[in-house]
C-alpha positions in Angstrom: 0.0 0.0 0.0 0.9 3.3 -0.4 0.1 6.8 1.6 1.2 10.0 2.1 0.9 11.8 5.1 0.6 15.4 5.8 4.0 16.4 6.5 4.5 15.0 2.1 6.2 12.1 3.3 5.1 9.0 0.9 5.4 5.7 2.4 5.2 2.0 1.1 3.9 -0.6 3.7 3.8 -4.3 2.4 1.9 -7.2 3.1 3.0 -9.8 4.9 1.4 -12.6 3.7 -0.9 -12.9 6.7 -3.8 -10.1 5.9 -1.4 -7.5 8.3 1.1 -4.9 6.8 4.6 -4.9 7.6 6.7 -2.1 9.0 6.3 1.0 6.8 9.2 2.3 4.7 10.1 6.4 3.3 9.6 6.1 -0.4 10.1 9.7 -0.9 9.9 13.2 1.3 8.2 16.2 0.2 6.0 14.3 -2.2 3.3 15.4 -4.4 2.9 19.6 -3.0 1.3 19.9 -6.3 -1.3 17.7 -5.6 -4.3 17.3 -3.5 -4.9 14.1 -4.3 -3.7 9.9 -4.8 -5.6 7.8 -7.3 -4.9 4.2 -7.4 -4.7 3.1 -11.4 -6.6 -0.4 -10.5 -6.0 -3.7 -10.2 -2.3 -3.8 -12.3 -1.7 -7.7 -11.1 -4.3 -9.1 -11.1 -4.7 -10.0 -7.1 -7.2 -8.7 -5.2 -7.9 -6.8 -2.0 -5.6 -3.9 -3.4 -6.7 0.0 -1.7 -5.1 3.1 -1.1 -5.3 5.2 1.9 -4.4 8.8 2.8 -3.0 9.7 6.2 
């Protein structure tokens, strides 16, 4: 999953094979202060239970 936060930070949290997330990690800082919002593209693979969330 990913989701930015309000200090711009964007962080990736993965699954861990168990229906929980792991521990979060920084993908980027100051992300996106253009933007006002995320929009997931779909389901890319094929899997399901994919959704975004904003923090």
């Amino acid at each position: 999953m990913l989701a930015r936060d309000r200090a711009g930070t964007l962080w990736r949290y993965n699954g861990a094979g168990n229906g929980s997330l792991k521990v979060r990690s920084k993908v980027f800082s100051d992300w996106g202060g253009s933007y006002n919002a995320i929009v997931g593209v779909g389901d890319i693979t094929g899997e399901v239970g994919h959704f975004l969330a904003v923090l």
